[in-house]
N, C-alpha and C positions, 0 to 999 in steps of 0.2 A: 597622840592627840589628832594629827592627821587624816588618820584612818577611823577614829570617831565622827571626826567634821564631814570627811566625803560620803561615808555612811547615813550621817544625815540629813545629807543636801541629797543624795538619792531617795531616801523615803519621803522627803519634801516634794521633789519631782515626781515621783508614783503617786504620791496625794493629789496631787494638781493635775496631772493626771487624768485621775479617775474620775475630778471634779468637771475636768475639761471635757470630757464624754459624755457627762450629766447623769452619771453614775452614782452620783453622792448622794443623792435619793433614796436609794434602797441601801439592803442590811447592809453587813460584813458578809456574810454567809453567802450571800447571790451575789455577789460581787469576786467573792474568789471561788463560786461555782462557773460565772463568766468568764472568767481569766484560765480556769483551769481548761474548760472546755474550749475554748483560742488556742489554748496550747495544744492540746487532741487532735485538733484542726491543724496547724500548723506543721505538727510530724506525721501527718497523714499521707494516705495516698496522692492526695492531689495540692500539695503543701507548698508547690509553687504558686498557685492559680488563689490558694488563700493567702497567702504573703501578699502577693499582690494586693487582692480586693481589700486589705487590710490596708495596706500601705496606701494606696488610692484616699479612703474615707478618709486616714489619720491627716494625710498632706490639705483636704479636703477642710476636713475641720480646724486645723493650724491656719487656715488661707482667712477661714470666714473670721476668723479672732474672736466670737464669741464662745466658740467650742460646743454649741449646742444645749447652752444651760439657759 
């Protein structure tokens, strides 16, 4: 039961998430076209310098507490 609960307080978190981005807007489909191409990006050639620039907006948007929605 454990490992159902943490399971779904993780998919709760990625919900919020996506909402927190203002993401929630569009489909399922552009949404885990976005997420997949982040990833492309992140094991990329230059996958320090987007971690980064990633990490920067997320702390960014966590600071403004509206999330951009």
């Amino acid at each position: 039961m454990n490992k159902r609960r943490e399971d779904a307080r993780r998919k709760i978190l990625l919900g919020a998430l996506t909402i927190k981005a203002g993401m929630d807007k569009y489909p399922p489909a552009v949404i885990l076209g976005a997420l997949a191409q982040a990833k492309q990006a992140l094991e990329g050639a230059n996958s320090a310098a987007v971690y980064a620039r990633f990490q920067a907006v997320g702390d960014a948007l966590f600071r403004e507490g509206s999330g951009g929605t």
